[in-house]
Every structure is written in C-alpha cells, then in structure tokens.
C-alpha positions in Angstrom: -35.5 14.7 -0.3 -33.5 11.9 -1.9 -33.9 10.5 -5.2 -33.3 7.0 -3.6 -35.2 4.2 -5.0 -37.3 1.9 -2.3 -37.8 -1.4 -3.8 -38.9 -2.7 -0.4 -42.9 -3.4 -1.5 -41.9 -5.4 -4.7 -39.0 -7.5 -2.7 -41.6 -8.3 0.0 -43.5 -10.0 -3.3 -41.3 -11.1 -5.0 -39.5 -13.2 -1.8 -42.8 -14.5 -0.8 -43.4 -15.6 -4.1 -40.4 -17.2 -4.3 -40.9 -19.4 -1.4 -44.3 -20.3 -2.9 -46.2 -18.7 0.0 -49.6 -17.3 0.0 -50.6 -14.0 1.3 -52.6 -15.8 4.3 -49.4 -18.1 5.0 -46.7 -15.7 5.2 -49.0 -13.2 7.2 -49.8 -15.7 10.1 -45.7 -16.6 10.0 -45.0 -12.2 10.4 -48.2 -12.4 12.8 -50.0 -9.6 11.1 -53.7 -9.3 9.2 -53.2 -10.5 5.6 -55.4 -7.3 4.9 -51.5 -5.5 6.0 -49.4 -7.5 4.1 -51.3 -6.9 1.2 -50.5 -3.2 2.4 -47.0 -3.8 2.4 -46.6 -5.7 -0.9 -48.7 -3.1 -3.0 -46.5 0.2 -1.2 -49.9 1.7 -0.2 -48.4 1.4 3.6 -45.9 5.0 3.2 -44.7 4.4 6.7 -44.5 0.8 7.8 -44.0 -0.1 11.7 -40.0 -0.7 12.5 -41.2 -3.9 14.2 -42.9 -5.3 10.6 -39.3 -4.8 8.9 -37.3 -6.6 11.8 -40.1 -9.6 11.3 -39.8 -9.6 7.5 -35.8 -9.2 7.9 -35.6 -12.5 10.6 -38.0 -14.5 8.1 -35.9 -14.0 4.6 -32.7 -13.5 6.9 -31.6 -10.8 4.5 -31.3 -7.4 6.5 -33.7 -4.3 6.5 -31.7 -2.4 4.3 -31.5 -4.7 1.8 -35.3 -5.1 1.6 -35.0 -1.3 1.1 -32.2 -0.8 -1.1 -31.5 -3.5 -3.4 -33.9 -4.7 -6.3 -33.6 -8.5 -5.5 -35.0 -9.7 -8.5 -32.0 -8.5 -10.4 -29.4 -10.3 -8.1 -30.4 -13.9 -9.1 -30.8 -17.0 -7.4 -27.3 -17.4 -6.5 -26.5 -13.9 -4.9 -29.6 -14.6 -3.1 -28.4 -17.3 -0.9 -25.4 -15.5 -0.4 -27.8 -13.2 1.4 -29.7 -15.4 3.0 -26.1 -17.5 4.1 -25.0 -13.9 5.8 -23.0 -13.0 3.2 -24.4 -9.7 3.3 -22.9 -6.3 4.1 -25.3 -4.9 6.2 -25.3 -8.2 8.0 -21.9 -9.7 7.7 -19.9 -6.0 7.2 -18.3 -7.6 4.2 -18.7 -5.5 0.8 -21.6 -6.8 -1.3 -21.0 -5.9 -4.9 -24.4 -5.3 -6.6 -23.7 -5.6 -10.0 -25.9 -3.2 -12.6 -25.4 -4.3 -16.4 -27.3 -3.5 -19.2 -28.8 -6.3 -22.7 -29.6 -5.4 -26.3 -32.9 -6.7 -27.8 -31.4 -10.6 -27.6 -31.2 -10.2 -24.0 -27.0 -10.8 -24.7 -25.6 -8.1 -22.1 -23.6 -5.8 -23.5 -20.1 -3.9 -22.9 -20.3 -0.8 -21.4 -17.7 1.9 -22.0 -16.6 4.3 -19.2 -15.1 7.3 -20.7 -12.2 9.3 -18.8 -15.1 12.0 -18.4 -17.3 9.1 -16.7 -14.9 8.4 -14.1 -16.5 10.5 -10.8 -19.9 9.2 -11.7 -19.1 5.7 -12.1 -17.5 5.4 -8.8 -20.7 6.8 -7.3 -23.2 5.3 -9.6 -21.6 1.9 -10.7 -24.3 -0.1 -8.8 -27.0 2.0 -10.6 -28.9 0.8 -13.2 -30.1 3.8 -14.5 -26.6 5.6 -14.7 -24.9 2.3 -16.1 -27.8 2.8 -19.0 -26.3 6.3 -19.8 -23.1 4.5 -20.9 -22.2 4.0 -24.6 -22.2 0.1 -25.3 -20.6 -2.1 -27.3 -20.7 -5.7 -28.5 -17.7 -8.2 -29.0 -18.2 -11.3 -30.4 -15.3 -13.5 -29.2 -15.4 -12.5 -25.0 -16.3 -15.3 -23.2 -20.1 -16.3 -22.7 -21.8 -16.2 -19.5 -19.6 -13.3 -18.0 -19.9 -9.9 -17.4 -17.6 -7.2 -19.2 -16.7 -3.4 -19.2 -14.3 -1.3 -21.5 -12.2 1.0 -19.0 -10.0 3.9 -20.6 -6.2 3.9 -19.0 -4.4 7.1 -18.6 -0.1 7.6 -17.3 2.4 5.4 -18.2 2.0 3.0 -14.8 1.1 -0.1 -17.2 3.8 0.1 -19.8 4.4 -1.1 -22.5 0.3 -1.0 -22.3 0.3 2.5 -24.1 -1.3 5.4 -22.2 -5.1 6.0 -23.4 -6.1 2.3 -24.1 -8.9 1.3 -23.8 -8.7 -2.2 -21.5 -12.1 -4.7 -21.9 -12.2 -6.4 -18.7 -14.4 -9.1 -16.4 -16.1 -8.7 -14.0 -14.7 -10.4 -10.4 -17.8 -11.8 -8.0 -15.2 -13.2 -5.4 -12.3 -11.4 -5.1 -11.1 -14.4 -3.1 -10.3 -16.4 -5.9 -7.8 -13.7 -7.3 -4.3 -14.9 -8.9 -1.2 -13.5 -7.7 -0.4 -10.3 -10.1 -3.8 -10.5 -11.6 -4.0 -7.5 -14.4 -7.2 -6.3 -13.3 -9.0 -2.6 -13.0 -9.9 -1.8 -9.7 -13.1 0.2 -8.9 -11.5 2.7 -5.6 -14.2 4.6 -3.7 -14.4 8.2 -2.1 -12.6 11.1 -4.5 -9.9 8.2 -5.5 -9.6 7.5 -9.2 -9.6 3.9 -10.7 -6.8 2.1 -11.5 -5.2 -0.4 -14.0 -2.7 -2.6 -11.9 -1.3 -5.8 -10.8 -3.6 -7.0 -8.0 -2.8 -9.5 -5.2 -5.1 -10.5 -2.4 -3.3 -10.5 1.0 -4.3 -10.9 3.9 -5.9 -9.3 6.8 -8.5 -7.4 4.0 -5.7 -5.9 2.1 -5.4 -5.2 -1.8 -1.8 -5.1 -3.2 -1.6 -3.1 -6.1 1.1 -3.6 -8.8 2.9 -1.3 -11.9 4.1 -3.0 -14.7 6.0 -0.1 -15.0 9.0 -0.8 -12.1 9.8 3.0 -11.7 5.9 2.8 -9.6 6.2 1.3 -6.3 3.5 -1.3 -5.3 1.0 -0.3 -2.9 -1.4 -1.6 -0.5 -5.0 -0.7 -0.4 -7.8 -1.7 2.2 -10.5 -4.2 0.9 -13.3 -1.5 2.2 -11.7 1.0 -0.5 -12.7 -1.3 -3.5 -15.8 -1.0 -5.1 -15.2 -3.4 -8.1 -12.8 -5.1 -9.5 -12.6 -6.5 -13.3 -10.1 -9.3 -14.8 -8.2 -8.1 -17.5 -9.3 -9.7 -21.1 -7.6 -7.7 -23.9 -7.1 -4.0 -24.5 -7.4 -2.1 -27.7 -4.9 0.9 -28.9 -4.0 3.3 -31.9 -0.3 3.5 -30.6 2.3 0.5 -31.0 3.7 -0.7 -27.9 7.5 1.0 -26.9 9.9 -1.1 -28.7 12.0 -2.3 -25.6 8.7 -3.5 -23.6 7.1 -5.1 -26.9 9.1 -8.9 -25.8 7.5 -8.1 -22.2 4.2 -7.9 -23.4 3.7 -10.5 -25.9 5.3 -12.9 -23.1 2.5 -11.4 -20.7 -0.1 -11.5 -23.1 0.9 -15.2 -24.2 0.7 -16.2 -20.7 -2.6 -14.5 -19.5 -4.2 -16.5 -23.1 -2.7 -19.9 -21.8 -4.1 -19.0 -18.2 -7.6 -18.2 -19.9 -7.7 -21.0 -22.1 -6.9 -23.4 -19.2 -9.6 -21.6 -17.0 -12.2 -21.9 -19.8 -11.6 -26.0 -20.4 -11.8 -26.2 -16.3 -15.4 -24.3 -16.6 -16.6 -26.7 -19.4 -15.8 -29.9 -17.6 
C-alpha cells in the first residue's frame, strides 16, 4: 500500500473550525447525524461514503482531493481562498504549488540546500514536508523578510560567467504570472527532467521560455504543466572567480537585478 498521508479527518476540523461552526451546525448543513461527523473529524470512519466527500467538497468548495491530500492548515489563510476562489488544480486544472518549508527554534524559516545528489528526490518530494526536513539548512541574515528561500547547486557552463558548481540562493515564486521578462530564476521541471538555472519569460498560451546567459545555448520553450516550482534569483555564492571577459557582463547584471530588488522592496513597504 502507499505511504500517502490522508489529512482528510483533521482538514474536516480544522475548516469547520474555521468558519466558527459547531459540530451540530455543520452536520444539519452536510445532512448527516452529528454522531457521523464526529466520525469523520476523529478518522474513526476508515471508509467514508463517496456521497459525504462530494457534500463536504460543495460546502468548503475546495475539491475532494484536496480534503485528502493537502494538510490545509499549513497553506494559510491566503492560499485558502485561492482554493475556495477555484484556484485549485483539481478544480481549476491549473498547477497548485504546495509549498513545504522548514523553521529553526525562533519559528524564522530557514534555507534549505539541495545538493546535486538531492536532485531526483526533490523533484518528486519538493511538496513534502518530511523529505524537505532531510535537507541541510542554513540561515542568512541579510535575505529579505517574509519570503521563502532555497540554495540550488548549478552544474555546465549554460549561465556564464555564473561559474559552474555555484551554489544560487533563490525565492520562492507564488504567481508565476507576475514574472519579469529574462527573470534569473531556477525552475523546478517534473518527470525524469533535471532543474535548471535560466532566463525565464512567461509567454503566452501556458508556455515557459527558458533563457542561457551563455549565447552558444539556444532558448527554449517549456509547457507551464512541466514546472513544478520556480525560485527568483537573489545571489549566488562561489570558490571560482568569474571568466575575465564575462566579469563587466555580470557586475552590470548583478547591478541591475540589486536596483530592481531595491525598487521592489520600497514598493512592498509602502
């Protein structure tokens, strides 16, 4: 059998708690005995009636497998109404990005760090708390606060002058939307593909451009449905020098990606 996890008993609580609804109230709403609900919430009902997930489903509007699959509690309030809007990939068929982090003692959450060895796992357990605990972690002092970072190792010379074997600290994106033009980000591929450090662009028609710094790599397009994450460059850290004849490039692209964040950070403070 499969290790899955079924948070569906403590989401059934935790959503009728969160709408401030008694046992009694939100059982005459589903049309069922309290004495069930009470079933339901405390996972002592192993095999509940497909009929008493389609009610729960309709009342939350948040879909069945969902309820089943995702630990709401963890999401927040704001990736809630998402769900409850539609935004929803079970509902909507647009790709939901379940974020897993990890926090030290302080609650502060920390850096992760995805080793080359890491990479197959992370593409199939990067929405998994447990496996995102196995990583090592790290703590920088001067990322912005409030956001959501990983260290990502960069192999091939695709990014130069960014020296093979980097290591690139990045941000997490929620809405992929709001994406620059030639963005520096890492993007999270699924299936056997590997993760990459490009140039992103969002076009249109749920397609991904992907971009070398390097001009001898041809950009390429990939599907939105082939992207698991993707994370906003913020700095990179490396034992090699850059090549001499791209060191002008990238101090000119890291001077403008500062200015950009600077500007972005006095927007979020107003």
């Amino acid at each position: 059998m499969s290790d899955q996890i079924i948070f569906f008993p403590s989401n059934l609580k935790y959503l009728r708690e969160r709408k401030k609804l008694t046992q009694e109230r939100l059982a005459q709403s589903l049309e069922i005995t309290r004495a069930k609900l009470n079933a339901l919430e405390s996972g002592q009902t192993r095999s509940p009636q497909p009929e008493d997930y389609l009610r729960i489903s309709d009342f939350f509007k948040i879909s069945i497998d969902s309820l089943l699959k995702v630990n709401l509690p963890r999401l927040g309030e704001l990736k809630l109404r998402e769900l409850e809007a539609g935004n929803d990939i079970y509902m909507a068929g647009s790709n939901i990005r379940v974020l897993a982090i990890t926090v030290d003692r302080n609650n502060k959450e920390n850096v992760e760090y995805v080793p080359i060895k890491a990479k197959a796992g992370y593409r199939a357990g990067y929405n998994d708390p447990e496996y995102i605990a196995t990583l090592p972690k790290f703590s920088f002092p001067n990322l912005p606060k409030g956001k959501t970072h990983r260290m990502f190792p960069i192999s091939g010379d695709s990014m130069l002058p960014i020296p093979s074997g980097s290591a690139v600290i990045a941000q997490f994106v929620q809405d992929w939307k709001g994406i620059r033009e030639n963005t520096p980000c890492i993007v999270i591929l699924s299936g056997e593909q590997d993760f990459v450090f490009k140039l992103v662009t969002v076009l249109p028609d749920n397609m991904i451009l992907l971009k070398s710094l390097n001009e001898q790599y041809k950009p390429y397009p990939v599907e939105v449905s082939e992207v698991n994450e993707i994370w906003e460059f913020q700095s990179y850290q490396s034992s090699e020098l850059p090549e001499a004849g791209g060191y002008q490039h990238l101090l000119r692209l890291m001077n403008e990606m500062n200015t950009e964040i600077r500007d972005l950070k006095k927007g979020d403070s107003k």
